[in-house]
N, C-alpha and C positions, 0 to 999 in steps of 0.2 A: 590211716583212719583213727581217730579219737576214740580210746575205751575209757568204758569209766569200770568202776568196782563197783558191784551192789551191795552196798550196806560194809558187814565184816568179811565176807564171803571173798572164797577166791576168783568167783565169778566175774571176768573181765568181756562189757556186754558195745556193743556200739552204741550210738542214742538212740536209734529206730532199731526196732524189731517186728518182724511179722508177724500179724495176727492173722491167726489161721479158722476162724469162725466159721465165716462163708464158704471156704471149704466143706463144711461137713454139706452144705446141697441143702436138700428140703426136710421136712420135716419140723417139729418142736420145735421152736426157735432158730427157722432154719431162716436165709434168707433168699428160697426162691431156689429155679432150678440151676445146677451149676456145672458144669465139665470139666471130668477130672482133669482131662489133659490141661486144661487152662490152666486150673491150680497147680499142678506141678512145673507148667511153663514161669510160673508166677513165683514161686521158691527156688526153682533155678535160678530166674532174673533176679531176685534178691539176694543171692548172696553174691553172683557178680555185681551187684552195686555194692558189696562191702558190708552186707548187714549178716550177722553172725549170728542170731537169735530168733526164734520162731517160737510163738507162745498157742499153744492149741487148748484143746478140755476134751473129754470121752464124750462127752454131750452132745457136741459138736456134730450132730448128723448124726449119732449114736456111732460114736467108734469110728463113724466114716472120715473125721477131719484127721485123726490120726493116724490111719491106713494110708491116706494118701501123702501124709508128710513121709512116712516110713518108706513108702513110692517113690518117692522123689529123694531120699537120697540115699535108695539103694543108687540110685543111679550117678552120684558123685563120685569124684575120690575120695578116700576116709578122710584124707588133710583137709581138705574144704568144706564138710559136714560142718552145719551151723550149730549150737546147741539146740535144744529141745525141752521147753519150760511145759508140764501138763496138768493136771487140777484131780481135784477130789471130792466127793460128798454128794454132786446131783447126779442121781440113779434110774436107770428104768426096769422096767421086768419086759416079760416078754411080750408082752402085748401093747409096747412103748407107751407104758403108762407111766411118767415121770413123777420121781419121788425124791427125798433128802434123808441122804444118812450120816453121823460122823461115827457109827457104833465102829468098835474095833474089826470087826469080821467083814465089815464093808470097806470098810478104808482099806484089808491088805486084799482083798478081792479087786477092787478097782488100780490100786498101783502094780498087783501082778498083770491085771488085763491090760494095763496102757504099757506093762515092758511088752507084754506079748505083741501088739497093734504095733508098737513104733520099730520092734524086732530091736529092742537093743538090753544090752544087760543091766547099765541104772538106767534112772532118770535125772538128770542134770538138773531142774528144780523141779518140786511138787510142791503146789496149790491148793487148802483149800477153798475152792471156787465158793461157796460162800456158807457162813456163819448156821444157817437156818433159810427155812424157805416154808412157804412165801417169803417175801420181804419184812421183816419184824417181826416173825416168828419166833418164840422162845429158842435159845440156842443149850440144851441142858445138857447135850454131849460132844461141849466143843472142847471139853479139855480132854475128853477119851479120843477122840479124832487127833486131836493137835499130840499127844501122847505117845498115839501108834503109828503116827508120821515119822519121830523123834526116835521110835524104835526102830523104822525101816531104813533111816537113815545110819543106825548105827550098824546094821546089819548087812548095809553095806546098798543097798537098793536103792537109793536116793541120795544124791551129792548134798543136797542144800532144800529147806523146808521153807514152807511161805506161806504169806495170807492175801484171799482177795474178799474183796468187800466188805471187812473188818472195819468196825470202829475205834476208837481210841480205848473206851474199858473191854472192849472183844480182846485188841491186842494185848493189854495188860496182863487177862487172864491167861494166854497163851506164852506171855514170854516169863512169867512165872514159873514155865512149866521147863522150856528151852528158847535158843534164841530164835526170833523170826528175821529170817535172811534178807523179806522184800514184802511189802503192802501191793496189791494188784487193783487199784481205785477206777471208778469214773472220774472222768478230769479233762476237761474245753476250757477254753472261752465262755461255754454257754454251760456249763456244771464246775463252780468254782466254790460249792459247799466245803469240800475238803481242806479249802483253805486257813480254815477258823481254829480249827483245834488239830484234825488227822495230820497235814503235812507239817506245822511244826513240834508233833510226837515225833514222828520218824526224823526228824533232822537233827532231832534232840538227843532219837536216841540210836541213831546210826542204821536205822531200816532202808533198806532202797523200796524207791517208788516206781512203779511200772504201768503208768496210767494205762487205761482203755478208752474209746471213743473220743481219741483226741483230734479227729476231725466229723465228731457230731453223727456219729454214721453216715457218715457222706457225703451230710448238707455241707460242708464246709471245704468240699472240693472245688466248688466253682460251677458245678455241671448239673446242675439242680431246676429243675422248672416246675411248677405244680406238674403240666402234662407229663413229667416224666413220671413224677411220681401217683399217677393215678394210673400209668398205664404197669405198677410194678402187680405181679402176680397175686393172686391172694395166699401164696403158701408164706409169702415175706412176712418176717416176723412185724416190719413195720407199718404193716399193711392189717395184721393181724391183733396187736395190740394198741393200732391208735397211737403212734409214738408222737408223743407231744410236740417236739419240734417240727415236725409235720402238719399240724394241723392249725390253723389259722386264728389270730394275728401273730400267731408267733413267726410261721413259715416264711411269711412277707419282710418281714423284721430281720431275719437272719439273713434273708437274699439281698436287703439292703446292706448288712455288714460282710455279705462275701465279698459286693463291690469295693469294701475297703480294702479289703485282704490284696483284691488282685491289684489294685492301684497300688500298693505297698508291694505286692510281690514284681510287678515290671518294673519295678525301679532297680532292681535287682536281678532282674531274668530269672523269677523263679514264678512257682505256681500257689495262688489258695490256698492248696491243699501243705505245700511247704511252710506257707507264713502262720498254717494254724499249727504243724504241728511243731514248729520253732515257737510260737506262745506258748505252750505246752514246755516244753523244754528251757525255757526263759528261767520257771522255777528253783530257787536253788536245791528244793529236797527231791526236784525230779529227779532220777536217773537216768531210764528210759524211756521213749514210747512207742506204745504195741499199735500198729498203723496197721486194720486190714489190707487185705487185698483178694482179687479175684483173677487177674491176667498179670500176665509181664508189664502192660501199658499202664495196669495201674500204679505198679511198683514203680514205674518209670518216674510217676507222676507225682512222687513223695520223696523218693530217696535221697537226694539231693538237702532235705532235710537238714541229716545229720552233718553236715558245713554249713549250714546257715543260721546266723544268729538276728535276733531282732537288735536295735541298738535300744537305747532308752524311750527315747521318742517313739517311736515306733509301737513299742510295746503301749505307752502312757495314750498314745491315740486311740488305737484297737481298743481300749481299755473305755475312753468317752466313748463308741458308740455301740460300747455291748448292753443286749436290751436284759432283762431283770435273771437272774440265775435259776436254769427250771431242774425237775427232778425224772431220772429215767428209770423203769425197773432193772 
């Protein structure tokens, strides 16, 4: 199996990694109800398919996506434990009122609580999951956050520090401070903003890249129908926030270029959901990509991925009939 290195880091990762989102179940940004046992059948089956990385957050179901990764490989052997990448900064209290913090007192509060959930003594990378929140919200204690990351990593609690959804002067400011290991971005076919300035900073300047949502939240599996998606619950976050790719003429637009995907994926024997996230991976600043999942069936239906290359042509096609580049929160 092909590893790559993330960035300068001793971090030697596959191309696909599991994202472990949908694990955390319902809730804030949850998506919809989910069973644990499927999730931990689903990180089993990932790392028999060779995938070595599993990217989670505390948010994730409030602590619950991490409890269940820490499930699932108590039940390995220690040699086959994948790493375990986890995040920082979106906070709740107790009455799961979700908030953002990067102040020092919260950051070693959250990296202590995610050794305690995953039951391990570091953390193999730490994240943080994003700059400020809302979205564009002044970010005035991202260099006390990025600061006291850079201290728990010397202290031995954290192998390797990162950023997710950083911009090009976010990261500046940060690497001013120490190095950042890896960028955690949105990045499809259908979110190719990053293109412009973010991935060639990091290529320039030796950051690895770990996209998210590199098969669109799902529309870019192939398995997609409006009915499907009307009949998803109202706790799904996609359900909940309206997510643009969902909603119409966009959603029609993407069903017609999944038809490319799988006409390009049979030529091949492989699936949609492969040919998006080999686009994804096409990139030369990509490193990896973080491909949820929810069952073993899913994993079944991506993994294959990380040996699949698009050739040129391939790519330069996908490429005529993607329709206009949209924005997700």
């Amino acid at each position: 199996m092909e590893l790559r290195q993330v960035g300068k880091s001793d971090l030697n990762i596959t191309p696909v990694g599991l994202g472990a989102w949908a694990m955390g179940g319902e809730g804030v940004f949850g998506w919809g109800p989910q069973e644990d046992a499927e999730s931990v059948a689903a990180i089993h089956r990932s790392v028999e398919r060779g995938i070595n990385w599993i990217d989670t957050a505390p948010i994730y179901g409030m602590g619950h996506s991490e409890k269940i990764v820490a499930r699932a490989l108590k039940e390995m052997n220690p040699e086959d434990r994948p790493m375990v990448f986890t995040k920082c900064s979106i906070v709740w209290d107790d009455e799961k009122n979700v908030d953002h913090s990067l102040k020092a007192g919260s950051v070693r509060k959250e990296v202590e609580d995610s050794l305690e959930r995953l039951d391990v003594d570091v953390l193999d990378l730490a994240q943080v999951h994003r700059p400020s929140w809302p979205v564009g919200a002044p970010d005035p204690d991202l260099e006390e956050g990025w600061t006291t990351l850079a201290e728990l990593k010397a202290e031995g609690k954290i192998r390797h520090i990162a950023v997710s959804n950083f911009d090009v002067v976010q990261m500046e400011r940060a690497q001013a401070i120490a190095p950042i290991t890896s960028l955690q971005p949105p990045y499809s076919m259908l979110m190719r903003q990053i293109e412009d300035d973010i991935l060639p900073f990091c290529l320039e300047n030796n950051i690895g890249v770990l996209p998210y949502s590199t098969m669109q939240n799902g529309l870019l599996t192939g398995r997609w129908t409006r009915e499907r998606y009307e009949a998803l619950p109202p706790t799904d976050w996609r359900v909940q926030f309206k997510s643009p790719p969902f909603q119409e003429p966009l959603f029609s637009q993407i069903l017609e270029l999944v038809e490319v995907l799988k006409e390009i994926g049979n030529a091949h024997g492989r699936s949609a959901a492969e040919v998006a996230v080999a686009w994804a991976l096409h990139h030369p600043a990509v490193t990896g990509a973080i491909v949820g999942a929810r069952s073993a069936e899913q994993v079944d239906g991506f993994a294959g991925a990380m040996e699949f290359r698009l050739s040129g042509d391939e790519y330069a096609r996908i490429g005529e009939d993607l329709p206009e580049s949209i924005t997700l929160i």
